[in-house]
N, C-alpha and C positions, 0 to 999 in steps of 0.2 A: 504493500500500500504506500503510495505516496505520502510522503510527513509534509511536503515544505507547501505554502502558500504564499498570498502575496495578497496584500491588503487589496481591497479597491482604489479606484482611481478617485483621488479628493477625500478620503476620508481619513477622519483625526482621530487620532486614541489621546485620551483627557483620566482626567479622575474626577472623584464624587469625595463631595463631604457634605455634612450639614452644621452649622451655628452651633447648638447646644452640644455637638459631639466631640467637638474639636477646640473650642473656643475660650471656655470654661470664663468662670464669672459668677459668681453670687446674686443673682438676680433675682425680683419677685417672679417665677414663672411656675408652670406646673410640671418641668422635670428635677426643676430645686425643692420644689413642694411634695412631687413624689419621693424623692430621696431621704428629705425628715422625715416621712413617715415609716420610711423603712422598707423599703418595699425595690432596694434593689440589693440583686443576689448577691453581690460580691460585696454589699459595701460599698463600692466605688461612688466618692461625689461628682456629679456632674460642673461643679461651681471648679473644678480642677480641669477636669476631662483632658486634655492634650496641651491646654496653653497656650494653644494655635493665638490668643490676641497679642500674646507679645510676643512671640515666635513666628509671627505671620512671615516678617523678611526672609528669614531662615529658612520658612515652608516653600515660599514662593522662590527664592534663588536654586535651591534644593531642583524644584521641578521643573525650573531652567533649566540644570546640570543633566537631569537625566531626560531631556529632548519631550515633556511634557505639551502637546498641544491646546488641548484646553481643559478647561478649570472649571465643572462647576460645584460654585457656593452657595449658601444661603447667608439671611438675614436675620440672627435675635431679633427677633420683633419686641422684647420687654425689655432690649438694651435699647432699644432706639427710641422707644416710648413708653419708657418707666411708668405712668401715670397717662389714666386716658385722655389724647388730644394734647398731651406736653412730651414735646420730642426733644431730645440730646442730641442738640447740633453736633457738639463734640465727635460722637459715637459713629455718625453720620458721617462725618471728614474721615473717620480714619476708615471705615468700610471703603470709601473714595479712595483711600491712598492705597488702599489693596490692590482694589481696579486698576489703579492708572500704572502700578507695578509690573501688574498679570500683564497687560495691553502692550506696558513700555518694554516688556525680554518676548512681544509676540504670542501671549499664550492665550489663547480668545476667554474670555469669561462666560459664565451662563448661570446666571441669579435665579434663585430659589428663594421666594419672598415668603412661602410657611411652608415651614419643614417641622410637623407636628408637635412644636411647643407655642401655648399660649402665657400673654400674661396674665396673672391672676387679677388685676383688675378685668379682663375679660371674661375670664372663666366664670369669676365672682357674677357676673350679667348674665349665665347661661350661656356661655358661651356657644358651639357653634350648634348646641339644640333651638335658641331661640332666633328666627329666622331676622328681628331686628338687628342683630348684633354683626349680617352682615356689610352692612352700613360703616362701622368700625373698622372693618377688615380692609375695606373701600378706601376710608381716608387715611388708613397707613401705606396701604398701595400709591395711593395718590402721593405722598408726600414722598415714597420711596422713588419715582419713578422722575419726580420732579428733583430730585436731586443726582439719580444716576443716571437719565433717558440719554444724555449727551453724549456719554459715555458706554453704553451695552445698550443691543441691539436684542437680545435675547433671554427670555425668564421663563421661568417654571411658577405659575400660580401659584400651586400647591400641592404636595409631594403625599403620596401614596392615598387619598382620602378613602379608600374605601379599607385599608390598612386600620388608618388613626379610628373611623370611627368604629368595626368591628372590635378590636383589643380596649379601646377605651371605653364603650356604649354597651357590647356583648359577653366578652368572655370576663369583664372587669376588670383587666391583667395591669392595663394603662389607665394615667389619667384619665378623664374622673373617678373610673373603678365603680360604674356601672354596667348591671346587666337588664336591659331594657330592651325590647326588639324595635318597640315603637321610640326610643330615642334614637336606635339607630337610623333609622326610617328619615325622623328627620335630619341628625345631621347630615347625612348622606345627599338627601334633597339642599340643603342650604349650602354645603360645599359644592354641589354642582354649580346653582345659581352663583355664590359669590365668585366662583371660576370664570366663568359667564361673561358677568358684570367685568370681572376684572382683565379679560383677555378684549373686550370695547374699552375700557378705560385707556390699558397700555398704549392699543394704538392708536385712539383719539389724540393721547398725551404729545406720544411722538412722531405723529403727522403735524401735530401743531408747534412743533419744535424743527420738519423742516424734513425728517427724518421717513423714506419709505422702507426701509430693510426692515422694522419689527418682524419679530418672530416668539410665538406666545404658544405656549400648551401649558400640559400637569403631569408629573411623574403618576404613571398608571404602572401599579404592580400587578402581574399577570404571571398566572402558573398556566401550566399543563394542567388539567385536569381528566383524570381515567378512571373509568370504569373496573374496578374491581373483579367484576364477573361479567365480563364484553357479552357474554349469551343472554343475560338475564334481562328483559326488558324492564322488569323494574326498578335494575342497578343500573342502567342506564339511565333511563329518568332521572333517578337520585342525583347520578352525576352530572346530568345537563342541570338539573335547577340547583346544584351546589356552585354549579360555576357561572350560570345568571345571575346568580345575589352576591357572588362574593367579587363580580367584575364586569361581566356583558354591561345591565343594568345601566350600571354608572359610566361604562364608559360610554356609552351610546349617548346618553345625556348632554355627559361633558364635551363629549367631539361634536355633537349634530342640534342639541336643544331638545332633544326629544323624549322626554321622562314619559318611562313605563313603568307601571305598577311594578314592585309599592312606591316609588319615588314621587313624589308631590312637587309640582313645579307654582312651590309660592311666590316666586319672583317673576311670573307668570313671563317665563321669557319663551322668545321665538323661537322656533327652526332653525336652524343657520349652520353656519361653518364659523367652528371658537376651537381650532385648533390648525398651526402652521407648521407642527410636524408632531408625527408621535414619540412620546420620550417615555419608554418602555426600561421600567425596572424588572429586572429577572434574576430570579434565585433558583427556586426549584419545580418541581410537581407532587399533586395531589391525588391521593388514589380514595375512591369513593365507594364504599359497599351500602347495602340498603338500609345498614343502622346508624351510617354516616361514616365523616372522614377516617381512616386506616392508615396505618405505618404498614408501605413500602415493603414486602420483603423480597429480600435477597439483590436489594442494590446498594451502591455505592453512595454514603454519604458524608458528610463534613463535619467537624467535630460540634455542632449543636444538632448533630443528629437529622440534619438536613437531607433529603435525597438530591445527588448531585445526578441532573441528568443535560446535559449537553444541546441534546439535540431540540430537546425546547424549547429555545430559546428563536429559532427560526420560525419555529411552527405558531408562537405568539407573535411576532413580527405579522406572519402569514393574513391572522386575524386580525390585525387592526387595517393593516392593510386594503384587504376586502371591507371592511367599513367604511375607511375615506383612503385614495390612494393620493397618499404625502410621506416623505421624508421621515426614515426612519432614524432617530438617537435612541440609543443606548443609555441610558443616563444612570445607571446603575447595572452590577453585576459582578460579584464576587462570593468571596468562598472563605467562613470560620477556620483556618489551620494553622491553629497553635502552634507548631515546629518549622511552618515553613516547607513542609514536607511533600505538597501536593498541588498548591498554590498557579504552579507553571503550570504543572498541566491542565487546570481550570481554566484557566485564560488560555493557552493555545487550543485545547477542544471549543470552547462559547466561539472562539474569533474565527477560528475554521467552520466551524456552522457559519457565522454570519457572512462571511465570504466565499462561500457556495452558494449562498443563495441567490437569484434574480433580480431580487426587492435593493430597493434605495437606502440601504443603509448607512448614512452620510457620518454618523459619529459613535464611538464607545467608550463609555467613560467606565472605569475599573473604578469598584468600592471595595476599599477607600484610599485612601493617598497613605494615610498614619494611622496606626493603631489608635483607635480614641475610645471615647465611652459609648458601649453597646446597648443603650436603653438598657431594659431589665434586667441583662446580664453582665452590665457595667464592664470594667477594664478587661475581665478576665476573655470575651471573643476576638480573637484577632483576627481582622479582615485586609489590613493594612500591606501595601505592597515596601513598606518606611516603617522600621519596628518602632514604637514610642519606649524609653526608659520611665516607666512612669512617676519613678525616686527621681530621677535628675532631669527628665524629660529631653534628652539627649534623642536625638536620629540617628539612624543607621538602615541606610537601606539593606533591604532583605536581596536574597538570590533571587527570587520572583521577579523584586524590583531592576535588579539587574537584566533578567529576561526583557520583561514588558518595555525598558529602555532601549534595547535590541531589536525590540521589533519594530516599533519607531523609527528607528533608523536605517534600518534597512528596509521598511518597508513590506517586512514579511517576516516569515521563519523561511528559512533555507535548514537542510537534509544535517548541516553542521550544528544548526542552531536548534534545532529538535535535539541531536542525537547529546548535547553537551547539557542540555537543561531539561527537557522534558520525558526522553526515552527513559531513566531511571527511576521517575517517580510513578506511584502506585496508590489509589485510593485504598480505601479500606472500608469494610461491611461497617 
């Protein structure tokens, strides 16, 4: 079998991170507020997480050095607006001097304006259950856009919503740490609509700034999902309406305007086209029998017990695809391995899917750049292709990191560049 590839023509490998993962900070929000209550496994404070705000030069020169193309971030929203309707010029300059960093060694940016932490003066309001509140979300975007539009050309809404409100509304696992069907219902419905709302505002903002290039979506995390017992039509069904509720549904909403039960469209918005590329998070697949969802047996997963399956990750491109045909990013996609041990070959298998296939896939961004803080399982999951020291908070790129810099540069994996990094490594049951 042939090993070596060669990227597409135009396309950029980047990395992924998020504000509260990386960032750390003491802030009123609800993953500081989940942490005092205790409720993450390792201990790990997110007010720490990587450091990334005063390490940022260091992060950024760093992904210089290793031929990084673009970068996308997010935004604290409770650093930038401590108090509802009073924003931190300050906080605001230095997120700007990030940009103008990433931009000035060439590395494109790509903003992420909610990446599932609120401030608790939000929350405090109901947050994104009560459909006024997103109004609120509205004029942080407005302010945010009016300060970076000059500057970035492309944003991420809002990252995983169908993610934030399942673990936060259902299983109770996340903030708020309810189990509600009909709360998820609605925030599901009100993060469609503020999506909406917010994907007209961006490019009203930056058409009236002079600017046609915006480019506006939502990180949509998307599995595989399979039927358990392919003959059985009734596990079949199971499987098709586990994977309408837990993703069709919403994405359909948020690309097209079109809410289908149970999604409620109180923002009574239109029809339309409110997406200019799909930016498809991917991790694994879900196998469904008729009592519900099922662990996987006899495949290969990642050390949070994840099924690691490759081929996936095309086959969800596949379907957004066929929904509206536009521009595919990657904006997430990586893999828990604590040693380092399996890492490459995660990334050379996703990226040789993605470049076999037909589909426009214009960008891939690898999660994450640094080891940082992993929501509920805090420091201890390492995703990061840059080890964090979490005592000195020191970098070091990993061998991975060294791979996925290789490939960037040359534009592929070549027969040499398999056999030295990825021919050795071996997943594990």
């Amino acid at each position: 079998m042939e090993n070596s590839f060669n990227l597409r023509p135009g396309m950029l490998l980047g990395v992924a991170s998020s504000a509260t993962q990386v960032d750390g900070g003491d802030f009123n929000h609800t993953w500081n507020d989940w942490y005092n209550k205790g409720h993450i496994k390792d201990g790990s404070n997110p007010a720490d997480a990587a450091d990334h705000w005063e390490r940022w030069r260091e992060d950024v020169l760093l992904m210089h050095k290793m031929g990084i193309q673009t970068c996308r971030m997010s935004i604290e929203w409770a650093r930038v607006e401590p108090e509802e309707g009073v924003f931190d010029d300050e906080a605001i300059s230095h997120v700007k001097e990030e940009i103008m960093l990433l931009i000035g060694l060439g590395i494109k940016p790509l903003v992420t304006l909610h990446h599932f932490t609120n401030p608790m003066w939000f929350e405090e309001k109901g947050g994104w259950e009560d459909y006024d509140n997103v109004m609120a979300y509205l004029r942080y975007v407005e302010k945010m856009i009016d300060a970076l539009g000059h500057l970035v050309s492309e944003y991420i809404t809002i990252n995983e919503p169908n993610v934030y409100a399942l673990s936060g509304y259902m299983a109770g696992a996340w903030p708020p740490g309810k189990r509600s069907p009909g709360a998820v219902v609605n925030v599901m419905s009100n993060l469609a609509s503020a999506h909406i709302k917010a994907y007209r505002l961006i490019h009203d903002m930056r058409r009236g700034m002079g600017f046609r290039d915006t480019k506006v979506s939502f990180a949509n995390h998307m599995r595989v999902f399979t039927p358990k017992n392919p003959g059985n039509p009734i596990c079949r069904a199971a499987c098709a309406k586990s994977e309408q509720l837990f993703q069709s549904v919403m994405t359909q909403a948020m690309v097209t305007g079109d809410f289908k039960n149970p999604l409620k469209n109180r923002g009574r918005d239109r029809r339309g086209h409110y997406c200019d590329f799909h930016a498809l998070n991917y991790y694994s697949r879900t196998v469904v029998s008729i009592s519900g969802i099922v662990p996987s047996e006899g495949s290969y997963k990642n050390d949070l017990g994840w099924e690691i399956y490759p081929q996936g990750i095309a086959e969800c491109c596949k379907a957004l695809y066929e929904l509206a045909p536009l521009p595919i990013y990657i904006t997430e996609n990586g893999v828990c391995d604590l040693g380092d041990s399996f890492r490459s070959r995660f990334i050379y298998e996703h990226l040789r899917e993605l470049c076999r296939t037909k589909l426009p896939v214009k960008r891939y961004y690898h999660w994450c750049f640094t080891d940082n803080f992993e929501w509920l399982e805090g420091n201890y999951a390492r995703f990061g292709i840059v080890n964090t020291n979490f005592e000195t908070m020191e970098r070091t790129i990993k061998r991975s990191g060294e791979f996925y810099s290789k490939i960037i540069k040359r534009r592929g994996v070549s027969e040499e560049l398999y056999q030295e990094y990825v021919a050795n490594e071996s997943y594990h049951y």
